[in-house]
C-alpha angles and dihedrals in degrees: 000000000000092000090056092042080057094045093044090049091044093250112163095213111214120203126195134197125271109269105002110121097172088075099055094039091150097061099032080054093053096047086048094060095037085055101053093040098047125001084055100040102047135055107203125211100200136357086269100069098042096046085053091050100046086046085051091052105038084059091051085053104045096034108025112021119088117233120213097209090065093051092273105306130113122271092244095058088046087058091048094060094046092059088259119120113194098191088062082052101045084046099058103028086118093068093042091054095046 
């Protein structure tokens, strides 16, 4: 069902192989600071807490913190300059995903 969502939305779907971090750098980058800057930093009493922190920190990360790979701006005022507005897309990710 999810491959044919892709293929209905037009998604090309990469896979990469098993253990090989150098070919998903991006992703294996962005665990690594997440890491440092909240699974080390915070102990969690309940799945509540942790699922509000990392939201918190996935929105600092996306819309505040400068990225050095898009000549030190967030990610969200890249995509604004690119004709792509993530708030529209975090709003109504609810209706993409359904």
């Amino acid at each position: 069902e999810v491959q044919q969502y892709f293929r209905d939305k037009q998604v090309k779907q990469e896979f990469t192989k098993p253990a090989t971090p150098q070919q998903d750098a991006h992703i294996e980058a962005y665990h690594s600071i997440m890491e440092s800057s909240v699974c080390q930093r915070f102990e969690f009493d309940d799945l509540k807490q942790a699922r509000e922190t990392l939201e918190e920190f996935r929105s600092f990360y996306n819309f505040e913190r400068i990225h050095g790979g898009i000549n030190f701006q967030s990610p969200y005022k890249y995509l604004l300059k690119h004709n792509i507005d993530m708030k529209n897309l975090t709003q109504n990710k609810t209706k993409i995903c359904a």
